[in-house]
CHARMM-style PDB file with segment names, atoms N, HN, CA, C and O in Angstrom:
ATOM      1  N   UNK     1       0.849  -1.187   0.000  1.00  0.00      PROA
ATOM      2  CA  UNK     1       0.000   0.000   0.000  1.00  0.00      PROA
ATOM      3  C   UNK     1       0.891   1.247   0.000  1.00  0.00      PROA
ATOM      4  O   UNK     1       1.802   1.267   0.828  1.00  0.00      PROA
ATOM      5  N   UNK     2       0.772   2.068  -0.653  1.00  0.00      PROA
ATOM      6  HN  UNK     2       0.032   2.052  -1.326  1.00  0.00      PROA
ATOM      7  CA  UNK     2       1.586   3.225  -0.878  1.00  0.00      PROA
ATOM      8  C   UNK     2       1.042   4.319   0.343  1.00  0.00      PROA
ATOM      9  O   UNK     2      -0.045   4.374   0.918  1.00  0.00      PROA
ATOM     10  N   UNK     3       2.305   5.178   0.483  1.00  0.00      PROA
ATOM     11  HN  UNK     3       3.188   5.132   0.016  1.00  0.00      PROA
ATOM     12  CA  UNK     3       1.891   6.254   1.366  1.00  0.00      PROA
ATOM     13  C   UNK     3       2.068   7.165   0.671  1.00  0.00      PROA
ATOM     14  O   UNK     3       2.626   7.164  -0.427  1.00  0.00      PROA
ATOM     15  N   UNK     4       1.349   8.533   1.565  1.00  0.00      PROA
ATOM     16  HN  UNK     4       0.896   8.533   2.456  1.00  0.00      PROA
ATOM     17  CA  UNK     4       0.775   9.784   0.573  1.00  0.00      PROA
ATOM     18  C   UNK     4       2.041  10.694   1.103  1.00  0.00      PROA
ATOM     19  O   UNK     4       2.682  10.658   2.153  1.00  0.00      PROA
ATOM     20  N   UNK     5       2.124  11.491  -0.020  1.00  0.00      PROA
ATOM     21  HN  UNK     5       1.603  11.521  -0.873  1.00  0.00      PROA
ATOM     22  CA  UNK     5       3.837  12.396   0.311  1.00  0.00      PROA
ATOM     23  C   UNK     5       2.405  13.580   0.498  1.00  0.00      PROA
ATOM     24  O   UNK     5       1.331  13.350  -0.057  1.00  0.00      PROA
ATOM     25  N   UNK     6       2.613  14.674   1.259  1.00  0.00      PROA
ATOM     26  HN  UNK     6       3.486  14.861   1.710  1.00  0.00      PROA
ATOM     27  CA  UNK     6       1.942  15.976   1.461  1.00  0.00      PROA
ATOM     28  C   UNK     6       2.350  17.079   1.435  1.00  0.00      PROA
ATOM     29  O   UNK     6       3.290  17.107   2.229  1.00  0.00      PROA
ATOM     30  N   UNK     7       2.232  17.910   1.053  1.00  0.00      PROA
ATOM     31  HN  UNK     7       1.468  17.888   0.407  1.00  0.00      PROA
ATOM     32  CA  UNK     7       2.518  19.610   1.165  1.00  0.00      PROA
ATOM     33  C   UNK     7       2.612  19.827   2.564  1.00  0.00      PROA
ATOM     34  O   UNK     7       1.609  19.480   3.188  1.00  0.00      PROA
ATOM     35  N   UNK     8       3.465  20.266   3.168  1.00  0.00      PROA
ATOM     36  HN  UNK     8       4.279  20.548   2.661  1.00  0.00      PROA
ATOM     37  CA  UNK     8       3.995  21.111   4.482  1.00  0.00      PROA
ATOM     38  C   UNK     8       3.513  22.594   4.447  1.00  0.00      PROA
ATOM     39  O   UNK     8       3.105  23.168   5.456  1.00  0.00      PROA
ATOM     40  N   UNK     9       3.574  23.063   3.455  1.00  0.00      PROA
ATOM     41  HN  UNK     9       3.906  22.596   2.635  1.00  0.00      PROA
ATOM     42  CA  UNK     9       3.454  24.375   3.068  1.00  0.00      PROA
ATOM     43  C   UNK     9       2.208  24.629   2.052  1.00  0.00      PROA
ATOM     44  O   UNK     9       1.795  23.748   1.299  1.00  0.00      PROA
ATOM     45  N   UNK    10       1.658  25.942   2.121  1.00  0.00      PROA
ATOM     46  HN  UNK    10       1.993  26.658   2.734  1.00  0.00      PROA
ATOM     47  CA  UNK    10       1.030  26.268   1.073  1.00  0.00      PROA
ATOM     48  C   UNK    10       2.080  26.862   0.291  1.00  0.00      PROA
ATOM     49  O   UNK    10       2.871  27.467   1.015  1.00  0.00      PROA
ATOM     50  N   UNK    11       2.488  26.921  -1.450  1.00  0.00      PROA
ATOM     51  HN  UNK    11       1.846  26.430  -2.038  1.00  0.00      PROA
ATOM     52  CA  UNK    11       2.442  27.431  -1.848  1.00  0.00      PROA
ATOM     53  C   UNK    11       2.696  26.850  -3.316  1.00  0.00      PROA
ATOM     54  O   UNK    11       1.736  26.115  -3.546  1.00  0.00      PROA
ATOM     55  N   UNK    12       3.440  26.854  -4.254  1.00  0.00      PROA
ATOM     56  HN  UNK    12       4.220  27.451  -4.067  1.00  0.00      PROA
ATOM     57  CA  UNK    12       3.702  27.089  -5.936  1.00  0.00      PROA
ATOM     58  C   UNK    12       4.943  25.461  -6.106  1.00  0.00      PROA
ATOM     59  O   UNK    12       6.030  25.327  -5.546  1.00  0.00      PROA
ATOM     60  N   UNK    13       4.333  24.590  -6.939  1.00  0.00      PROA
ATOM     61  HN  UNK    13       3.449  24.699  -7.394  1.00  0.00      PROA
ATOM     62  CA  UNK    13       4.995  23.310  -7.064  1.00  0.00      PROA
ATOM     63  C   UNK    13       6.279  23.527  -8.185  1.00  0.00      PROA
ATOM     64  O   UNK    13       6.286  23.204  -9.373  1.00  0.00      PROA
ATOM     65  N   UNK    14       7.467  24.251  -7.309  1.00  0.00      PROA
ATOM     66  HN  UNK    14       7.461  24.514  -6.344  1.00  0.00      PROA
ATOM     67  CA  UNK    14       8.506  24.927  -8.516  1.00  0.00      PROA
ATOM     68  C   UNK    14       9.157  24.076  -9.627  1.00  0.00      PROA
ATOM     69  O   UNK    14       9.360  24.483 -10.770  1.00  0.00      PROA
ATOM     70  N   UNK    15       9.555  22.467  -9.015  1.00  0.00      PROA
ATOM     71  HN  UNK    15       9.389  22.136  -8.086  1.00  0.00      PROA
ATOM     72  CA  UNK    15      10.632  21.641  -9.190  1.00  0.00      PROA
ATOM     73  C   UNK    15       9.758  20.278  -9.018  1.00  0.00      PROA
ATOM     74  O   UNK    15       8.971  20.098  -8.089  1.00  0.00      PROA
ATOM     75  N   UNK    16      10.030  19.306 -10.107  1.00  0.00      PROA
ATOM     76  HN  UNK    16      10.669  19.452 -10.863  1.00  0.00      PROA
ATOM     77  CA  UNK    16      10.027  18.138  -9.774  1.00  0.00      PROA
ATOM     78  C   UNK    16      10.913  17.047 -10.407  1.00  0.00      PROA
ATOM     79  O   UNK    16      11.077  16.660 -11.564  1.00  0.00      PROA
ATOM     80  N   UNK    17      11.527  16.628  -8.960  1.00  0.00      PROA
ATOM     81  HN  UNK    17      11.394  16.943  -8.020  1.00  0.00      PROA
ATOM     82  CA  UNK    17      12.702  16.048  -9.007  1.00  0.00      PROA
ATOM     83  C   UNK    17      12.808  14.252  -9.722  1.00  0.00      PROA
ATOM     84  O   UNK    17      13.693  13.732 -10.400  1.00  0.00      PROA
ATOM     85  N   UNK    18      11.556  13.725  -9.224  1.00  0.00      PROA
ATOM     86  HN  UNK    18      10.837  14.148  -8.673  1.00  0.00      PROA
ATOM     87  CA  UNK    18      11.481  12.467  -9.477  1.00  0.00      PROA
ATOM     88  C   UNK    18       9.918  12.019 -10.469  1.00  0.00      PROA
ATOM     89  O   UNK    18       8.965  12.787 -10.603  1.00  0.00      PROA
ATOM     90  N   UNK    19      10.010  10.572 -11.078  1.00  0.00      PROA
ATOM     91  HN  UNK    19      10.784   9.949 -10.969  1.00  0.00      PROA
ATOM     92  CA  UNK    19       9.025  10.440 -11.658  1.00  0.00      PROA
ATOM     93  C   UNK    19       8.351   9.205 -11.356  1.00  0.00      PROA
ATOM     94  O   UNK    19       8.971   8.534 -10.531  1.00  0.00      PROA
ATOM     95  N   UNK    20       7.087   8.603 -11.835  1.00  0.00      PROA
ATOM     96  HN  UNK    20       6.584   9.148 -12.505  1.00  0.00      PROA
ATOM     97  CA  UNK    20       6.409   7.297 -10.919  1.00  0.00      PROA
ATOM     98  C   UNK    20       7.357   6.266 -11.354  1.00  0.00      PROA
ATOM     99  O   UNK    20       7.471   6.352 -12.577  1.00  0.00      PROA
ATOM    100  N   UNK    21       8.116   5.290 -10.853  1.00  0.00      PROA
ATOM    101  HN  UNK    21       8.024   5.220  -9.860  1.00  0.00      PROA
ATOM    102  CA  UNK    21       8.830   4.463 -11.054  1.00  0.00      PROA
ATOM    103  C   UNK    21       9.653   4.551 -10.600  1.00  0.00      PROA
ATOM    104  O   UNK    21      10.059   3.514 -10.076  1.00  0.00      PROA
ATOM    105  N   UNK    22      10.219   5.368 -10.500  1.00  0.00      PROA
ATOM    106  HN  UNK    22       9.889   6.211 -10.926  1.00  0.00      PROA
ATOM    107  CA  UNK    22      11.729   5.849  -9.636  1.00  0.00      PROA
ATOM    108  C   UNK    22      11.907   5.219  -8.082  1.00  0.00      PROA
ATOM    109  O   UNK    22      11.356   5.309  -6.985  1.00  0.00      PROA
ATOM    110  N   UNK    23      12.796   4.673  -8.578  1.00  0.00      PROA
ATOM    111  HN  UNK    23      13.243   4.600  -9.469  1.00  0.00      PROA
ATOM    112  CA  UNK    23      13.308   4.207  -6.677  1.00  0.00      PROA
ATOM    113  C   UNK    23      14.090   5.805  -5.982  1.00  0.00      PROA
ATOM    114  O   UNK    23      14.477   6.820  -6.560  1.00  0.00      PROA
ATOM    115  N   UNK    24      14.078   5.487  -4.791  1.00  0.00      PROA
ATOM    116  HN  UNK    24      13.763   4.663  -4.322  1.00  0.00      PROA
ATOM    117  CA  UNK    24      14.564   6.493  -3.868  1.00  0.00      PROA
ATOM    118  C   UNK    24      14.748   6.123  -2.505  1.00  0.00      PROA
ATOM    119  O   UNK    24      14.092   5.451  -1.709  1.00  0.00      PROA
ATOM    120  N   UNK    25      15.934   6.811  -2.451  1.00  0.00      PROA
ATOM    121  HN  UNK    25      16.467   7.357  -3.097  1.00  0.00      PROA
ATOM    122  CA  UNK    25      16.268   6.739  -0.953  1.00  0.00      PROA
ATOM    123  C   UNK    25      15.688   8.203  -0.356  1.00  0.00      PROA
ATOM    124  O   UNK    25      15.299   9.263  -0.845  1.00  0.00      PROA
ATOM    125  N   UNK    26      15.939   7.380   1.591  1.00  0.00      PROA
ATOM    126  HN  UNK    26      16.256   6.519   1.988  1.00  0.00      PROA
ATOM    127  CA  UNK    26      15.156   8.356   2.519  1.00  0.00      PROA
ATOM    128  C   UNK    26      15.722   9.470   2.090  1.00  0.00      PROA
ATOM    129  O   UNK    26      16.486   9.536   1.127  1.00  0.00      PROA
ATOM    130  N   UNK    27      15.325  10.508   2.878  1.00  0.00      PROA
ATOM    131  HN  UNK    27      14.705  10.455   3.660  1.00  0.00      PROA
ATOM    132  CA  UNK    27      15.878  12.061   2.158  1.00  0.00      PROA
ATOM    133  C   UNK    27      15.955  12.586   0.874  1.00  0.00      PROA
ATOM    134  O   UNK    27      16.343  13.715   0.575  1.00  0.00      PROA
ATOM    135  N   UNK    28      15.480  11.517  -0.028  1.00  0.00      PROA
ATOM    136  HN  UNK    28      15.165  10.600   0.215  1.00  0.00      PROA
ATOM    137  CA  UNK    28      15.951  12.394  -1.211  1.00  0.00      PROA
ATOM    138  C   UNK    28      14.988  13.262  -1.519  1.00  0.00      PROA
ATOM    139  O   UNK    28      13.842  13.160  -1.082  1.00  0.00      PROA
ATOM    140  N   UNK    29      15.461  14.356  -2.444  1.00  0.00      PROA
ATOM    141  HN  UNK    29      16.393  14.439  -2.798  1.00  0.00      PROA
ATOM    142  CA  UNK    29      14.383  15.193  -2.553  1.00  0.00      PROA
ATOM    143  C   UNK    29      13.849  15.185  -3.750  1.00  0.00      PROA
ATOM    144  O   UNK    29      14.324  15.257  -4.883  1.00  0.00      PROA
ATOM    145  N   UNK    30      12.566  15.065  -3.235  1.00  0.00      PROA
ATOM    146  HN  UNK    30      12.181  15.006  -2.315  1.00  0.00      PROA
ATOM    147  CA  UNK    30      11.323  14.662  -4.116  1.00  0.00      PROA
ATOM    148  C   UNK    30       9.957  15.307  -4.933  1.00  0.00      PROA
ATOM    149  O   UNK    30       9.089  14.818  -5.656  1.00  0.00      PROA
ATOM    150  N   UNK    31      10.242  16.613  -4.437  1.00  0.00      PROA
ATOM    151  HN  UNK    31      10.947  17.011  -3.850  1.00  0.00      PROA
ATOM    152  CA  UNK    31       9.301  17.841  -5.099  1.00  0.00      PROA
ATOM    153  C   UNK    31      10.178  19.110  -4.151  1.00  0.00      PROA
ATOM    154  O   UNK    31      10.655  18.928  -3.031  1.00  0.00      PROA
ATOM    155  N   UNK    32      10.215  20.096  -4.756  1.00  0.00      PROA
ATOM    156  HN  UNK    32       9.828  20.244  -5.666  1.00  0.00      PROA
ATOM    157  CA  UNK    32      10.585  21.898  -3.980  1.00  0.00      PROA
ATOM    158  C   UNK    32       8.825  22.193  -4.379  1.00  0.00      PROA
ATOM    159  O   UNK    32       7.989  21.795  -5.189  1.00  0.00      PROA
ATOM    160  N   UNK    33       8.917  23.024  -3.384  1.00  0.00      PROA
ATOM    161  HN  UNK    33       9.597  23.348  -2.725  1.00  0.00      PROA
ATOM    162  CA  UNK    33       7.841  23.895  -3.147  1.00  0.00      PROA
ATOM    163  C   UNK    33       8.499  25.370  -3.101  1.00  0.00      PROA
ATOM    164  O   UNK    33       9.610  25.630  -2.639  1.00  0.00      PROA
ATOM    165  N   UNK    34       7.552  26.316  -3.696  1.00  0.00      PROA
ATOM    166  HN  UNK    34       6.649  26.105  -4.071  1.00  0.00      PROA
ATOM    167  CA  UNK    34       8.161  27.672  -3.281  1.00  0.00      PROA
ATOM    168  C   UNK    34       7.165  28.249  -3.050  1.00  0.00      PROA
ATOM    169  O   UNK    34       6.124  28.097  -3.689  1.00  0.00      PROA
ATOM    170  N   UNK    35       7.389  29.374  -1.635  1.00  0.00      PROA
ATOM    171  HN  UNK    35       8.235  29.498  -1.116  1.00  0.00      PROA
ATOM    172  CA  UNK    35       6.327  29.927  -0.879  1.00  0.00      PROA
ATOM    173  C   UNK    35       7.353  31.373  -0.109  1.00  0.00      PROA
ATOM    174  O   UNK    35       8.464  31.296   0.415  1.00  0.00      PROA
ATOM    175  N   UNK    36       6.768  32.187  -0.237  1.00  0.00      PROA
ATOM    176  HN  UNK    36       5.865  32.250  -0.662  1.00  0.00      PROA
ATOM    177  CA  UNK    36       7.345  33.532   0.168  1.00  0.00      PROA
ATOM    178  C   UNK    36       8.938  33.681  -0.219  1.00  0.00      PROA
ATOM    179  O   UNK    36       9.952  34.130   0.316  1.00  0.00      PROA
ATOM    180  N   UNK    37       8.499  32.916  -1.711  1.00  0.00      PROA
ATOM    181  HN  UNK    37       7.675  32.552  -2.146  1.00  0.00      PROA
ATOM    182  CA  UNK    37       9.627  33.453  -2.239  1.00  0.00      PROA
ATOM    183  C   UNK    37      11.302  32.394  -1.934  1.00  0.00      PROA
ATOM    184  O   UNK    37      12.414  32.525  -2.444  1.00  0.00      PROA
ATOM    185  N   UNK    38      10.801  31.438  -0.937  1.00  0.00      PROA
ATOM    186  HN  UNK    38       9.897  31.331  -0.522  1.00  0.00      PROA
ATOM    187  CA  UNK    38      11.814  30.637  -0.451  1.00  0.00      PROA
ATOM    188  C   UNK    38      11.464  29.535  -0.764  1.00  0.00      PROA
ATOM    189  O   UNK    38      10.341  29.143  -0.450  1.00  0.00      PROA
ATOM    190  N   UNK    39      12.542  28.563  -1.630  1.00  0.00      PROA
ATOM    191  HN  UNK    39      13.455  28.882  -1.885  1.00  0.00      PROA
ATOM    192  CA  UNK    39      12.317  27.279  -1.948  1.00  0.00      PROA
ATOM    193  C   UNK    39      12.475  25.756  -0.618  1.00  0.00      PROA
ATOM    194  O   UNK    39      13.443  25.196  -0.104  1.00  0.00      PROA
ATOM    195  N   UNK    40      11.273  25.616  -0.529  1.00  0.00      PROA
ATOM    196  HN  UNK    40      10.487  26.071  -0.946  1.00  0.00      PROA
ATOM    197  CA  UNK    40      10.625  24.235   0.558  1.00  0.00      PROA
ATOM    198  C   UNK    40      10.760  22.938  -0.037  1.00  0.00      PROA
ATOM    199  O   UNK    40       9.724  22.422  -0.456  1.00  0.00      PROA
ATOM    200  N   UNK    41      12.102  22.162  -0.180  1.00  0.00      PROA
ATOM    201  HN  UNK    41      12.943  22.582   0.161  1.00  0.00      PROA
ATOM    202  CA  UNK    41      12.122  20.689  -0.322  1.00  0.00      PROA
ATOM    203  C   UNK    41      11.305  19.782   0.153  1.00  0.00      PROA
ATOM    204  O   UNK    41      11.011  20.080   1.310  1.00  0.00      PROA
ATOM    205  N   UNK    42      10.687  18.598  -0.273  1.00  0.00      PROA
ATOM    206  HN  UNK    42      10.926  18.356  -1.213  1.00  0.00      PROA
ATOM    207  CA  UNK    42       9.592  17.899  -0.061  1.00  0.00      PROA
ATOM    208  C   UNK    42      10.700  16.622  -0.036  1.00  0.00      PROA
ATOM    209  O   UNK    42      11.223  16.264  -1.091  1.00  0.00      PROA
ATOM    210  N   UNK    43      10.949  16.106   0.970  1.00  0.00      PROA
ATOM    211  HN  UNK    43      10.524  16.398   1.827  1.00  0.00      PROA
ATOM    212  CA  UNK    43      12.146  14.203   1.251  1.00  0.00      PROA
ATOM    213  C   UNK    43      11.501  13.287   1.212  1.00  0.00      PROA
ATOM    214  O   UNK    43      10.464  13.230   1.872  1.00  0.00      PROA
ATOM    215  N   UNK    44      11.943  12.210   0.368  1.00  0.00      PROA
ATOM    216  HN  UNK    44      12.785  12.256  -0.169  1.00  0.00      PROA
ATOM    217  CA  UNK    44      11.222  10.891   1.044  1.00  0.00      PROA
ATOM    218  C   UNK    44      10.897  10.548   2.083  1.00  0.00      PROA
ATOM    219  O   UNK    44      11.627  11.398   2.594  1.00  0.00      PROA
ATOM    220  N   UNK    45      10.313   9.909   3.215  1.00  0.00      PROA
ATOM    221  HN  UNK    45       9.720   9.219   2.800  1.00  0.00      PROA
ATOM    222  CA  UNK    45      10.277   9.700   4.578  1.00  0.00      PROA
ATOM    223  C   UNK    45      11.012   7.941   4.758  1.00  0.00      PROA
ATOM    224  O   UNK    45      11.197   7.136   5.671  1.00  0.00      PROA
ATOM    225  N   UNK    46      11.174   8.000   3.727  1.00  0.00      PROA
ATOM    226  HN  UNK    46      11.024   8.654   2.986  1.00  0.00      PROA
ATOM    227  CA  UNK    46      11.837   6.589   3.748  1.00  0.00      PROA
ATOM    228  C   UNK    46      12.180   5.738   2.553  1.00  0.00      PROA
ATOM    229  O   UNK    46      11.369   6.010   1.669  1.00  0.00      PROA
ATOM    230  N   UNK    47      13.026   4.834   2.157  1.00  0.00      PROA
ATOM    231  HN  UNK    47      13.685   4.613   2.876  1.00  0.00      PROA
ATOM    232  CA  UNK    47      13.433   4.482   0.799  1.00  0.00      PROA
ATOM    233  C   UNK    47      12.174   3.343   0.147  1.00  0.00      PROA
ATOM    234  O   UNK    47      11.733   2.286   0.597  1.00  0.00      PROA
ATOM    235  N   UNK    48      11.935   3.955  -0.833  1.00  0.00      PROA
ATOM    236  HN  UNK    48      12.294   4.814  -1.198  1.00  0.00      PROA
ATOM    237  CA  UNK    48      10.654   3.170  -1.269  1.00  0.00      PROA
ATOM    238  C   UNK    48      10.792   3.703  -2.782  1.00  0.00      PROA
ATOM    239  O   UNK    48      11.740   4.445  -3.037  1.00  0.00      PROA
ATOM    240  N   UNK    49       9.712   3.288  -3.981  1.00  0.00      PROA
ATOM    241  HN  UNK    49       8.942   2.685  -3.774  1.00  0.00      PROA
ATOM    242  CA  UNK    49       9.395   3.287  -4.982  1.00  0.00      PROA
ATOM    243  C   UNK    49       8.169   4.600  -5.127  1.00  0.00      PROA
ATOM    244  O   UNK    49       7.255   4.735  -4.314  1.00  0.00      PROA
ATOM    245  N   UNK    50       8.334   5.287  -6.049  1.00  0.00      PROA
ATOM    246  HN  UNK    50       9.077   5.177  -6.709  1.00  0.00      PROA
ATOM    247  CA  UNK    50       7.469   6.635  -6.514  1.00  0.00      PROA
ATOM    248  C   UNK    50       6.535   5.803  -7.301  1.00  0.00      PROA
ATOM    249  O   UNK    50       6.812   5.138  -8.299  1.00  0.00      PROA
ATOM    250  N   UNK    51       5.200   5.952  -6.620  1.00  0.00      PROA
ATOM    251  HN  UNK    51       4.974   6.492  -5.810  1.00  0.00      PROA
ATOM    252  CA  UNK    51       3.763   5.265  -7.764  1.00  0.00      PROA
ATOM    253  C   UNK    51       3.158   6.258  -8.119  1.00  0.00      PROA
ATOM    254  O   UNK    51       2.322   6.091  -9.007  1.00  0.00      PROA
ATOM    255  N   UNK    52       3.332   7.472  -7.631  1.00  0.00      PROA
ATOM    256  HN  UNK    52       4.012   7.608  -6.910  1.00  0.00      PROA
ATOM    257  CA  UNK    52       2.420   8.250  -8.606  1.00  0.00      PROA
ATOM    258  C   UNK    52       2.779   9.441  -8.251  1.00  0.00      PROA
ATOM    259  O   UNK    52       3.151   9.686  -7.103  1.00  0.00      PROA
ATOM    260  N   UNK    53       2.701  10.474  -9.344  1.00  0.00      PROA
ATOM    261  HN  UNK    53       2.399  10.276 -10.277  1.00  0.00      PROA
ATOM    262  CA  UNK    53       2.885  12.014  -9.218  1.00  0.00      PROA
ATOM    263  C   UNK    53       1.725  12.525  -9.093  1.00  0.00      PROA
ATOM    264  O   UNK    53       0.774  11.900  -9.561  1.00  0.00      PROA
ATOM    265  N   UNK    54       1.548  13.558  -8.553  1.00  0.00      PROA
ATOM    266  HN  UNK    54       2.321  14.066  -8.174  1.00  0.00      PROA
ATOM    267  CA  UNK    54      -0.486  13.729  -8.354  1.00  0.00      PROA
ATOM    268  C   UNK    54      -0.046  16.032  -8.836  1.00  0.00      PROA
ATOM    269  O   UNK    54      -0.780  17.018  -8.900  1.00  0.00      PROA
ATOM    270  N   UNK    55       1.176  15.855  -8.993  1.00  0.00      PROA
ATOM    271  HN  UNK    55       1.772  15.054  -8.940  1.00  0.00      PROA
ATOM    272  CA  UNK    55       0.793  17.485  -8.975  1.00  0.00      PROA
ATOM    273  C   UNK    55       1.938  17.675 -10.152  1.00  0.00      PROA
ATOM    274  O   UNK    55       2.812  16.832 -10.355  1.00  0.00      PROA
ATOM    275  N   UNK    56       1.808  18.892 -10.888  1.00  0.00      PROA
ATOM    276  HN  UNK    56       1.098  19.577 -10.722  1.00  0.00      PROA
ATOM    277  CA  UNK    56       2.674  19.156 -11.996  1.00  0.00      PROA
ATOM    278  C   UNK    56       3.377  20.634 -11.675  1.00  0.00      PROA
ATOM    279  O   UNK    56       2.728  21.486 -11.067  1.00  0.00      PROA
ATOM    280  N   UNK    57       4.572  20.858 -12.064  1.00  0.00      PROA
ATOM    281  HN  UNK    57       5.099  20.166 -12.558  1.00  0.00      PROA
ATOM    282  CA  UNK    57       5.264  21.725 -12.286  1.00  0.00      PROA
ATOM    283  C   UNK    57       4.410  23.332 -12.329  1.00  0.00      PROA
ATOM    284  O   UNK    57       3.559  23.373 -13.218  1.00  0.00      PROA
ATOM    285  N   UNK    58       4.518  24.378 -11.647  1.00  0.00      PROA
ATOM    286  HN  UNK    58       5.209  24.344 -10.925  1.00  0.00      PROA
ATOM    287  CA  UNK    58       4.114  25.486 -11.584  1.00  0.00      PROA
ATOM    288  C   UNK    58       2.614  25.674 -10.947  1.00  0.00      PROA
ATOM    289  O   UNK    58       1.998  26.725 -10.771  1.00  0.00      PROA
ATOM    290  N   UNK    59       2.099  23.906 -10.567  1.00  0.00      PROA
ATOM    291  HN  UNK    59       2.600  23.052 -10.710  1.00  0.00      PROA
ATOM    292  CA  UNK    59       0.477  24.233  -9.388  1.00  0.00      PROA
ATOM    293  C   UNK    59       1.287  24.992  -8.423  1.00  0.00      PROA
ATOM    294  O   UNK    59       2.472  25.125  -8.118  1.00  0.00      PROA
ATOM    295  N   UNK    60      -0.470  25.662  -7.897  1.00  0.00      PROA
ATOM    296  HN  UNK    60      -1.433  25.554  -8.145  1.00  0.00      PROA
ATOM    297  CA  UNK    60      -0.660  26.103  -6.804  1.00  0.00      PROA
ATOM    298  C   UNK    60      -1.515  25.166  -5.715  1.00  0.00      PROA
ATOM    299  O   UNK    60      -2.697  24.836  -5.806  1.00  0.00      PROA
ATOM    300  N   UNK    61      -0.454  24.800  -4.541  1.00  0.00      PROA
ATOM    301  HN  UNK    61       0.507  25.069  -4.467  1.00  0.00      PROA
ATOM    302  CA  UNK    61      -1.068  23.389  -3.531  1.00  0.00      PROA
ATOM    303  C   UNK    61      -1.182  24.108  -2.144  1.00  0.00      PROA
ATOM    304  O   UNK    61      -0.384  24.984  -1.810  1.00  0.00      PROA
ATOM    305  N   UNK    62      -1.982  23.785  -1.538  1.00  0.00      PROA
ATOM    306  HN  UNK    62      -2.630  23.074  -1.809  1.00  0.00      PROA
ATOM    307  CA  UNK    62      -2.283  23.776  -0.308  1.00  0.00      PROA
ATOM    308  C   UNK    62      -1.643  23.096   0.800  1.00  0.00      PROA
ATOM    309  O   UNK    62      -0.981  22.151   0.372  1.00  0.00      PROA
ATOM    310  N   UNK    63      -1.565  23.252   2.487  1.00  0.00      PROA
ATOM    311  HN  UNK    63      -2.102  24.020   2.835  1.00  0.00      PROA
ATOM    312  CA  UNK    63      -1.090  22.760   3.145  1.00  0.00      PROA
ATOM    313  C   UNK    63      -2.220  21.326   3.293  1.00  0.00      PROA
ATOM    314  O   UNK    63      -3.442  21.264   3.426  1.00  0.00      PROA
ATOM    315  N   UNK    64      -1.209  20.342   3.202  1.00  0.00      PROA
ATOM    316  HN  UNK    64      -0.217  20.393   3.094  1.00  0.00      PROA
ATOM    317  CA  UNK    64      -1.570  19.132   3.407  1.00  0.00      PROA
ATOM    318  C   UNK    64      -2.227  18.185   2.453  1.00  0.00      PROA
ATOM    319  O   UNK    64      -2.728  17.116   2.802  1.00  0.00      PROA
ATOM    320  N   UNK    65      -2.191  18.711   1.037  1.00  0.00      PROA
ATOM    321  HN  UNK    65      -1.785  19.580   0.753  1.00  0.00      PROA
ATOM    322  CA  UNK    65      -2.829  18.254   0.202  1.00  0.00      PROA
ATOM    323  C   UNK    65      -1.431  17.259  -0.400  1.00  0.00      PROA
ATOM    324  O   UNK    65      -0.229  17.454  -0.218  1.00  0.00      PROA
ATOM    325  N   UNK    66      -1.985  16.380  -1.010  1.00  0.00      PROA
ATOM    326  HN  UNK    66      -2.961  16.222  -1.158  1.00  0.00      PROA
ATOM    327  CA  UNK    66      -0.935  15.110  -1.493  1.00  0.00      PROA
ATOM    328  C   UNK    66      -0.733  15.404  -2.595  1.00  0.00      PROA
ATOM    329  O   UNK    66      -1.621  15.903  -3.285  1.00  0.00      PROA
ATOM    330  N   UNK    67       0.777  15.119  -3.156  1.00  0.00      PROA
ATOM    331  HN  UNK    67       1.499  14.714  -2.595  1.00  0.00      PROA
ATOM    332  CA  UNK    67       1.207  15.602  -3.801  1.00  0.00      PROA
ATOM    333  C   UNK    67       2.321  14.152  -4.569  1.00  0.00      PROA
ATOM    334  O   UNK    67       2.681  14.191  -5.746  1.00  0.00      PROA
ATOM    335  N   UNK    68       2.510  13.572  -4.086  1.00  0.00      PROA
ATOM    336  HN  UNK    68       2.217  13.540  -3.131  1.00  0.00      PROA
ATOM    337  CA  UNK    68       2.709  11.915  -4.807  1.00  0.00      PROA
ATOM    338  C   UNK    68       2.225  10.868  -4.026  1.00  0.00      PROA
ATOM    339  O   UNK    68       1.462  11.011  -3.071  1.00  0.00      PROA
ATOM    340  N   UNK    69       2.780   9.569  -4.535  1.00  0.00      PROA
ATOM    341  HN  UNK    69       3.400   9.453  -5.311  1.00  0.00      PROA
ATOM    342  CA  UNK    69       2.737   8.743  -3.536  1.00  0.00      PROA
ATOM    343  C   UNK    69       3.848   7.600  -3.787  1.00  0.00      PROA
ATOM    344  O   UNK    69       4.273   7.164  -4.857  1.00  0.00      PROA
ATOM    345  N   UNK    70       4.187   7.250  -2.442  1.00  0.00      PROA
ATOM    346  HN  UNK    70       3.842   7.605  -1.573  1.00  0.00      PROA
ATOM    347  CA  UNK    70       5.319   6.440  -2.278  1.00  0.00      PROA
ATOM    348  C   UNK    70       4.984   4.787  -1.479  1.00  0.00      PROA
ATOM    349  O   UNK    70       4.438   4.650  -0.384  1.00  0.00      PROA
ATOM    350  N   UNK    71       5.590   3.425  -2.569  1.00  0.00      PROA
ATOM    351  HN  UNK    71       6.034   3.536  -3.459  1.00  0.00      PROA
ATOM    352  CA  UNK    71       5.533   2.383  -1.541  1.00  0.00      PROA
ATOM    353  C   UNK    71       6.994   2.497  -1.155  1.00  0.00      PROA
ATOM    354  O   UNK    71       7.867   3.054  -1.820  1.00  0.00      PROA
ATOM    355  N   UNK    72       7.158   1.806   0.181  1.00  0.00      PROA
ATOM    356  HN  UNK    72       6.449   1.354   0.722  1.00  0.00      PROA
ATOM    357  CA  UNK    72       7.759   1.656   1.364  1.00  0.00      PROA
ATOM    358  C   UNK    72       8.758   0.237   0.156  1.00  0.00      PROA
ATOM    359  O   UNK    72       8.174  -0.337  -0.763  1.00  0.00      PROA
ATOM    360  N   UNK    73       9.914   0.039   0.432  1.00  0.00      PROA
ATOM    361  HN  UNK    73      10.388   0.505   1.179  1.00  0.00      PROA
ATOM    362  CA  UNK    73      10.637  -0.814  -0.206  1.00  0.00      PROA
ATOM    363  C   UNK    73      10.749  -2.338   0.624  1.00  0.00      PROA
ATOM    364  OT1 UNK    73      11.407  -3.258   0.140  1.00  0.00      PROA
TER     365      UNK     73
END
């Protein structure tokens, strides 16, 4: 069962680093967010496989709204 990656922040989806398939380790970074102008890295929470991208390059996301999803390896 995959887990949901989330927005920390409200603001503008600047960067996306990875795509669905992609393996990854913990920390890596996995979407930037930019919000008052300061770019907000989005990390794996743990090394697992990317199943899905749910947001594209230049949205505007909300706090807590999901934004990929990751299985656990």
């Amino acid at each position: 069962m995959a887990d949901d990656i989330k927005a920390h922040i409200t603001g503008t989806v600047w960067k996306i680093e990875v795509a669905a398939g992609d393996a990854v380790d913990e920390d890596d970074v996995l979407i930037i967010l930019e919000s008052m102008k300061m770019e907000m890295p989005i990390e794996a929470p743990f090394d697992g496989t990317i199943t899905e991208i749910l947001c594209a390059e230049g949205d505007a996301v909300q706090e807590g709204q999901v934004l990929a999803r990751i299985d656990e390896d």
